[in-house]
N, C-alpha and C positions, 0 to 999 in steps of 0.2 A: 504494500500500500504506500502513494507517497502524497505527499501534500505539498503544496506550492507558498513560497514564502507569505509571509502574512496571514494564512489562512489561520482562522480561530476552531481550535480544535472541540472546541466548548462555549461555540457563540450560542447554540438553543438556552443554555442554563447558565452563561455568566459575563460580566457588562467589558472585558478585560481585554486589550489585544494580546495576542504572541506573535514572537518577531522569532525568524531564524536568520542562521547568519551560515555564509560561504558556497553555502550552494542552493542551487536549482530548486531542491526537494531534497528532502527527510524521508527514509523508508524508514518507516516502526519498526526496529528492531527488540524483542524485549529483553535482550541479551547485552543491550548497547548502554552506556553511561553515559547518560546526560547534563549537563552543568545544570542544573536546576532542583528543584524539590518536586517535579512530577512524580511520580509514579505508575509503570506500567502496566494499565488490565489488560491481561490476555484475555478476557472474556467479553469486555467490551471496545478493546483497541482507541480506547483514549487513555488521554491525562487526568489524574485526580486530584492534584494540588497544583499549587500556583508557586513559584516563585517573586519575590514582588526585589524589584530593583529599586533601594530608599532611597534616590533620588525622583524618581518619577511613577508614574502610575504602568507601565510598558511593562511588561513580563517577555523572558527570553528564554527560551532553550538552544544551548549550545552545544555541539558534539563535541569531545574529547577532543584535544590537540588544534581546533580552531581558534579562529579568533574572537577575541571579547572585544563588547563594544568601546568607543574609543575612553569613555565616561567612566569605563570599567573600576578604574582605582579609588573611584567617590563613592562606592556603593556599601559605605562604611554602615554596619549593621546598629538598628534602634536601638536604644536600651528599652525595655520594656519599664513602663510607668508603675508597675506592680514593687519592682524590684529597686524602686530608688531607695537613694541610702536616706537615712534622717535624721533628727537628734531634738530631745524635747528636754523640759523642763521638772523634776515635780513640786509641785509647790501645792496643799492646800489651802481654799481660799480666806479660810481663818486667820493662815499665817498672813496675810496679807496686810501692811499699816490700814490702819481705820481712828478714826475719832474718838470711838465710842466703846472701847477697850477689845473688839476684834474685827480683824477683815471683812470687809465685805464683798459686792455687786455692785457696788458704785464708783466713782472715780478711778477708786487703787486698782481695781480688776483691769480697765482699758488701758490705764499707765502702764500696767505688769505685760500686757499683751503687745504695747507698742515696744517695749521693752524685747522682748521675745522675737519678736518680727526686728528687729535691731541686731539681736546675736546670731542672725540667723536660724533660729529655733522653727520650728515646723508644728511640733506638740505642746500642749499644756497639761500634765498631768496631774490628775486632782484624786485625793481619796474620796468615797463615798461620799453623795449631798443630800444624805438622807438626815434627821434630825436625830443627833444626836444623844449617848443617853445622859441621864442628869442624876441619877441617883452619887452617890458620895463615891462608890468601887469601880464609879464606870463613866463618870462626869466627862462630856466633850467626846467621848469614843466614837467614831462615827460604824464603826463596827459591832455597836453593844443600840440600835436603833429603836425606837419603837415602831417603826415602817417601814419596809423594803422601798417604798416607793414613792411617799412624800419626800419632800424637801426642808431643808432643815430653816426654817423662818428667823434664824437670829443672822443669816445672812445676809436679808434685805435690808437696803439701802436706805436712810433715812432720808438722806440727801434725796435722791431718785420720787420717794414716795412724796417729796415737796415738788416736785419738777410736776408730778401727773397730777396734783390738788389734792393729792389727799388728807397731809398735813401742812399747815404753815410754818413759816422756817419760824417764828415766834416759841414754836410748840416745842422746838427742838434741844432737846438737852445739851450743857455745857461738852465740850471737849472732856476725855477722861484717856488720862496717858499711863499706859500698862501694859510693862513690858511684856509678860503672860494672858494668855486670856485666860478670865476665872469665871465660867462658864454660869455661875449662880448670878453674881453679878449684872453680869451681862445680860441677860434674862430678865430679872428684876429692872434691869436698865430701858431695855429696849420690847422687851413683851407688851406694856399697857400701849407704848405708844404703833405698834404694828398692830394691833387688835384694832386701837382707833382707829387707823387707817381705813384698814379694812373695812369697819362697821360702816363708815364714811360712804364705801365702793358701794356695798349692798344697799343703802338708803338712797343710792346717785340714780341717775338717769342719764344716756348717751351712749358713748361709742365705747368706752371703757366697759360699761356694765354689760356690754351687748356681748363685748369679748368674755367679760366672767360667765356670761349664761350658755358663749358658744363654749370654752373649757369645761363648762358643771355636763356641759352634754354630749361630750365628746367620747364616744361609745369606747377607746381603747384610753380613757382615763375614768369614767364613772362608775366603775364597778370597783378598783380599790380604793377612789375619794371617797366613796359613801361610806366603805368598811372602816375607811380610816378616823372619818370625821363621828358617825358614831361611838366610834371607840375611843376617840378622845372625850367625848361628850360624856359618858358614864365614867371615864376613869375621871374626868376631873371633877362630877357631881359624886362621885362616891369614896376616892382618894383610897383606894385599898392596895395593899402592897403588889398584887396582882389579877386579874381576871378573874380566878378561880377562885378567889374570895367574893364575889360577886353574887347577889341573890341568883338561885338557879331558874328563873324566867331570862335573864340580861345574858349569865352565865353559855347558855345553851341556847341565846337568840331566838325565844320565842317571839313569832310575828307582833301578839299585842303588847309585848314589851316593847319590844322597838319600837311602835306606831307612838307609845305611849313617850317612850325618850326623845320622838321626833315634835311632838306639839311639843313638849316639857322643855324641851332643848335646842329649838329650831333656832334662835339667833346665835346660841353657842355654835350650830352647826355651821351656820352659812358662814359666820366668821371663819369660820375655820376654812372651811373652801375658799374662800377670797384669801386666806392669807396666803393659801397656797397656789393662787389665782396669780397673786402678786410675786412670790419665790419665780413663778415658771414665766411669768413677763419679764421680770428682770434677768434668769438666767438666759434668756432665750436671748436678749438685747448682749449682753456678753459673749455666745456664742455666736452671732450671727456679727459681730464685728471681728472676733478670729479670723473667721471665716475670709474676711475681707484683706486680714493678714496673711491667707494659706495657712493659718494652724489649725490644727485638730484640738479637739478634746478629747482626752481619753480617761473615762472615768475609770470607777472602782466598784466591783462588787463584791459583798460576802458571800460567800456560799451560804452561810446558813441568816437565821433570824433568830430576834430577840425572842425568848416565851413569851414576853408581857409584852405582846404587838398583836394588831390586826390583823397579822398574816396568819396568826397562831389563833388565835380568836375567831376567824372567820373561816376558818377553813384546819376545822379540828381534826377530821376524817383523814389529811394528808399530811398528818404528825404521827412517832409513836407516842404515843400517850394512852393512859390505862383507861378505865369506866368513868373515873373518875377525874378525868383533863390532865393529869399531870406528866409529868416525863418518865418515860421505860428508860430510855436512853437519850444520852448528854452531847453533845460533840468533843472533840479533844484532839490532840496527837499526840503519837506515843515519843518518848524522849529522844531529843534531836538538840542541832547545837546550840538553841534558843533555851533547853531548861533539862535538865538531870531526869524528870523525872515526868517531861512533858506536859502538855499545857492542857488543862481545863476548861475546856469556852464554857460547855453547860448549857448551850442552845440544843433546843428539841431534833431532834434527828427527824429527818423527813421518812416517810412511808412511799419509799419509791414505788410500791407492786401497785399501792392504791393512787399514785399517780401517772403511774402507767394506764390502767383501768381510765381512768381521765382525760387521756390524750394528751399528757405535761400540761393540762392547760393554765395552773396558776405558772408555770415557768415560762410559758409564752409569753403573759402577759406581762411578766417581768422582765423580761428581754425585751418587748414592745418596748417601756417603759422607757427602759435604759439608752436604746437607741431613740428613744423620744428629747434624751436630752444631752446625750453624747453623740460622739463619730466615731467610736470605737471602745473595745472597753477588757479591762482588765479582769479576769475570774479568781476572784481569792482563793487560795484552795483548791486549785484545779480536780488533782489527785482526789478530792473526793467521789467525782466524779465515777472514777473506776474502784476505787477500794477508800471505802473509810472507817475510820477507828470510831468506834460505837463503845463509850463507859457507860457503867449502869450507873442511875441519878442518882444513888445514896453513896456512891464514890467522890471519896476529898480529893484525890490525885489524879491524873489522867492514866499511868502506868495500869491499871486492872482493866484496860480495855482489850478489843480485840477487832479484829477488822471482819469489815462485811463488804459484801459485791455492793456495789454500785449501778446508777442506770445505763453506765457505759455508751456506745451511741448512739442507743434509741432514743436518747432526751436530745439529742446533735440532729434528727433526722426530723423529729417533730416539730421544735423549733424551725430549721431551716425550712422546713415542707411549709411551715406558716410563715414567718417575716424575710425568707430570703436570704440569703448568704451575709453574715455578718461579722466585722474584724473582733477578733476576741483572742485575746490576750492571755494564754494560760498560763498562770503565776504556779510552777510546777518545782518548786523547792522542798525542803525537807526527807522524807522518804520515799524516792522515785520507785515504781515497781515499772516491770518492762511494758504492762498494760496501759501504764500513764501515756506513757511514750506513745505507746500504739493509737492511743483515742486523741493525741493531740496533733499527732501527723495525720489520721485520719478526718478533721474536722478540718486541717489547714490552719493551724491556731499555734502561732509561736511562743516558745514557751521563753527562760529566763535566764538570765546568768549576771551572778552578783560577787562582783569584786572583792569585795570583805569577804568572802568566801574561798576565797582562790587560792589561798597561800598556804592549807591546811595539808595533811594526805600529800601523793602522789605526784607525777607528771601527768597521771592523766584526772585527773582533777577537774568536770566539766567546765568548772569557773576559771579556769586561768583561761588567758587569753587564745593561747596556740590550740585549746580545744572548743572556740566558740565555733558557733554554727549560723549560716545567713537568717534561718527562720529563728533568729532569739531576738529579744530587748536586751540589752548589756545596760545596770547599772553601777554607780561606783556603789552604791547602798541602796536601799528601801527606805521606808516610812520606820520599818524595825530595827533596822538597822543603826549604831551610832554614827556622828559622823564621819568623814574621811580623815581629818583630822586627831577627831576623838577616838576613831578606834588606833588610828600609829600612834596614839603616845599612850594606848594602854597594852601595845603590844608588849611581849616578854624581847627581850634582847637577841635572842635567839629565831624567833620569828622575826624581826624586823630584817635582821641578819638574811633570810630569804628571802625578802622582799626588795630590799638593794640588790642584793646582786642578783634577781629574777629579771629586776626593772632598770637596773644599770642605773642606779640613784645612788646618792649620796645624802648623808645625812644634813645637809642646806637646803636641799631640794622643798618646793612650795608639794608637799604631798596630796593637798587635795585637790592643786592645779594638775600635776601627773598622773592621779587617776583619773580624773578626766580625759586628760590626751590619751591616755588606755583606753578608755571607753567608747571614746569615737573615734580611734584605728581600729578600734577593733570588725570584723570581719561580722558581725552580727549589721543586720539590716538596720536594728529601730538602737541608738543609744539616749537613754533619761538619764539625766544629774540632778540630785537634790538641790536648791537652790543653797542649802546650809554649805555646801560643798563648792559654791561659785563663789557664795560668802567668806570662803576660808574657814569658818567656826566650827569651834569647841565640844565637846561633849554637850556642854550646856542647852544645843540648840537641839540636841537630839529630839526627836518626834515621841516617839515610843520605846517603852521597854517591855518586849514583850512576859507574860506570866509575873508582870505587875499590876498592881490595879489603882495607884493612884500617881498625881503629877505629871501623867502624861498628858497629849495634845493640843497641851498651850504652848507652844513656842509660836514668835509671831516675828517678823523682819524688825529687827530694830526700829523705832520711832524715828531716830538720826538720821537714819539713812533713805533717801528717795529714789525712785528709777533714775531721775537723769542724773544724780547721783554714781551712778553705776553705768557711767558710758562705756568707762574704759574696760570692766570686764564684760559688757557685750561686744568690745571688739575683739578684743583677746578670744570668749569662744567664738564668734564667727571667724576669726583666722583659722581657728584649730579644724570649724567646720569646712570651711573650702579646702587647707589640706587635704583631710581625709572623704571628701569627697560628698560630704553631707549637705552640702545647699545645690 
């Protein structure tokens, strides 16, 4: 068979020309090797792919030992847009300077993100913005929440809420300078006056209130607003340590209960949805000016939940819990380099068969959620996924637990089969088993590698650098992490000792500027630095400790210091970022 130059061997089914070169005609040989990505069917005696020449839209097939066209040497291959490199920030937005003794969604967020777009940053990574817990062992945690899927209201903007009329700047409380946020305070500070606001919304009339009626109706948010705003409504008309102290009509959400909490409680409620009316307007105006920067948001999820939450309360069936609501089992992990004898969380272990039976659907809608207010997002806890440690809830330690199967990635298919293919982030530290691995290469979800880690064990040490991999995030630390600083000077003499000469350092060397440039040479795709680590600082700035339970997650950017402040270390990491190839 021959064909005559130009002829398109694939004009009935595609829009594309082919060119040959040096002769007359092409006899299909399917024996012959062609400069192209065709493919020969002997069955149908055409081409099944195309080669595309990136410079122009012209497809070519060449024989062997001919000539290439004269443009040949420009046909320099695309990078593909999946695979850019990039490097983000983490900073939660508590830490961020505020007036009013913590960070918020006003001014400092859009300084912080001009900032970001300045070091060439791409990301901004934020822990969980769920509202935080408040009791005394768990105060500011955004991992101990009373809602998977609210938003934590001590973040709105006072500022912002005078811009849209809800309050007068009259109304607004004096400046209050604190180096930590102390999360009672703060509350006490700024609670009555976000409640006004709000109240404000709900009694208004216009375009604002039109938008709070289109969010109360917005069918992939009204189903845990209601559970959640209820359930604010009882716990703060009844103030009981938890739910299951609850009269058993509220306890077990009999209908005329709740009809009866709904007249009883109905300005408590609508407040409550407008506050959170107002959390999803302000974060949305933050996000949607990223945006305008090229960064992403990449939040944070826990795997599990508070007991004393809505998610546990309204959806009791898809917990273990006995006859009587309480917990069979706890969550935990077994001893790791974070604690001797393993950590305790104590949240309700979920009843995967019975959410199976459901079609994941409380987990769809939590991933709706998430990607309602992210662009990608971080899974705490990955590994629970495939195997998790299950302690029975009269255990003080985590160590008497034992692992159990996980939903592995039947919970990966249902999601996906419902919202579509989505960036997630599996945070896969601690005790890897080979199944982790397998469900996170299977979903396409990169997992982690964290520097403070690297120096311990081995050469083959996942965390050193020579064993990173493209599909990870590389950071110098975590949220749990000390930091870069804090942890070299509580290193032993002997490890530091391997860390100089791993990293070809000397004891002058700025250590938290070095692990940095380790993090973003490194061969991992996504690299995040704690901002405490751009800052240079001390143990003092650290975030968390984990298997403690108090003085963490106040730490907040010095008062002193401003973004533009801080020019010169966003140019320093955007030099480091164009080196290694990240903007």
């Amino acid at each position: 068979m021959a064909i005559s130059p130009c002829q398109s061997l694939l004009s009935s089914s595609k829009n594309f020309p082919i060119k040959f070169f040096n002769s007359t005609s092409i006899n299909i040989n399917p024996n012959r090797f062609y400069f192209s990505s065709f493919k020969f069917d002997k069955k149908k005696t055409m081409f099944k792919q195309k080669f595309t020449n990136n410079v122009s839209d012209v497809d070519y097939i060449v024989g062997v030992g001919e000539t290439l066209p004269e443009n040949y040497g420009d046909w320099i291959a695309k990078k593909d847009p999946k695979d850019q490199r990039r490097a983000g920030v983490l900073l939660h937005p508590t830490s961020l300077p505020g007036l009013y003794g913590i960070g918020d969604l006003g001014e400092s967020a859009f300084r912080f993100l001009d900032w970001l777009h300045d070091a060439g940053c791409s990301i901004w990574q934020v822990l969980p913005l769920v509202p935080p817990g408040r009791r005394a062992n768990e105060e500011g945690s955004p991992y101990s929440g009373q809602d998977a899927n609210c938003g934590n209201t001590l973040l709105i903007s006072l500022e912002e809420l005078v811009k849209d009329g809800l309050l007068m700047k009259e109304e607004l409380p004096k400046p209050v300078d604190m180096e930590r946020v102390k999360f009672s305070d703060v509350a006490d500070l700024k609670d009555p006056l976000i409640a006004k606001a709000a109240e404000r919304l709900v009694l208004s009339k216009g375009e604002l209130k039109s938008q709070l009626e289109d969010f109360r109706k917005d069918p992939e948010i009204s189903g845990w607003l209601e559970d959640a705003a209820y359930f604010a409504a009882i716990d703060n008309m009844l103030d009981a340590f938890s739910w299951n102290e609850w009269p058993e009509p509220l306890r077990n959400r009999h209908l005329a209960a709740l009809e009866e909490v709904y007249h009883s409680q109905k300005d408590f409620i609508d407040i409550f949805i407008a506050q959170q009316f107002l959390f999803q307007r302000q974060w949305q105006k933050v996000r949607n000016y990223a945006h305008t920067k090229a960064i992403n948001i990449m939040g944070d999820m826990p795997i599990y939940v508070g007991y004393h939450s809505a998610d546990v309360w309204a959806n009791k069936s898809l917990f273990m819990l006995d006859k009587k609501g309480f917990p069979v089992l706890v969550s935990g992990v077994p001893p790791d380099a974070f604690s001797e004898t393993g950590q305790l969380w104590g949240s309700p272990l979920y009843d995967w068969k019975a959410m199976e039976v459901e079609g994941f659907s409380w987990w769809i809608q939590r991933i709706q959620r998430a990607y309602n207010i992210y662009d990608e997002c971080r899974i705490d806890h990955f590994r629970g996924f495939a195997g998790y440690w299950a302690v029975p809830s009269e255990s003080k330690i985590a160590t008497f637990g034992k692992w159990k199967a996980g939903p592995k990635k039947a919970l990966f298919d249902a999601i996906f089969q419902a919202v579509g293919k989505i960036n997630i982030i599996a945070e896969d530290l601690g005790v890897i088993t080979e199944d982790v691995v397998q469900l996170r290469k299977a979903i396409g979800a990169p997992g982690m590698a964290v520097l403070q880690f690297a120096f311990g064990g081995d050469a083959f040490n996942p965390h050193l650098p020579h064993n990173h991999e493209q599909d990870q995030v590389v950071y110098t630390g975590t949220h749990d992490n000390d930091t870069a600083r804090g942890w070299w000077e509580n290193l032993k003499q002997e490890e530091k000792s391997n860390v100089l000469e791993y990293l070809s350092l000397t004891d002058d060397d700025d250590i938290s500027w070095k692990l940095i440039q380790v993090a973003v040479s490194s061969v991992a795709q996504t690299a995040i630095v704690p901002m405490q680590d751009i800052l240079g600082l001390g143990s003092s700035a650290r975030m968390n400790i984990p298997a403690t339970q108090f003085g963490n997650w106040n730490w907040r950017i010095p008062s002193s210091l401003d973004f533009d402040g801080l020019a010169l270390e966003a140019k320093k990491l955007k030099n480091m970022l164009l080196m290694y190839g990240r903007i």
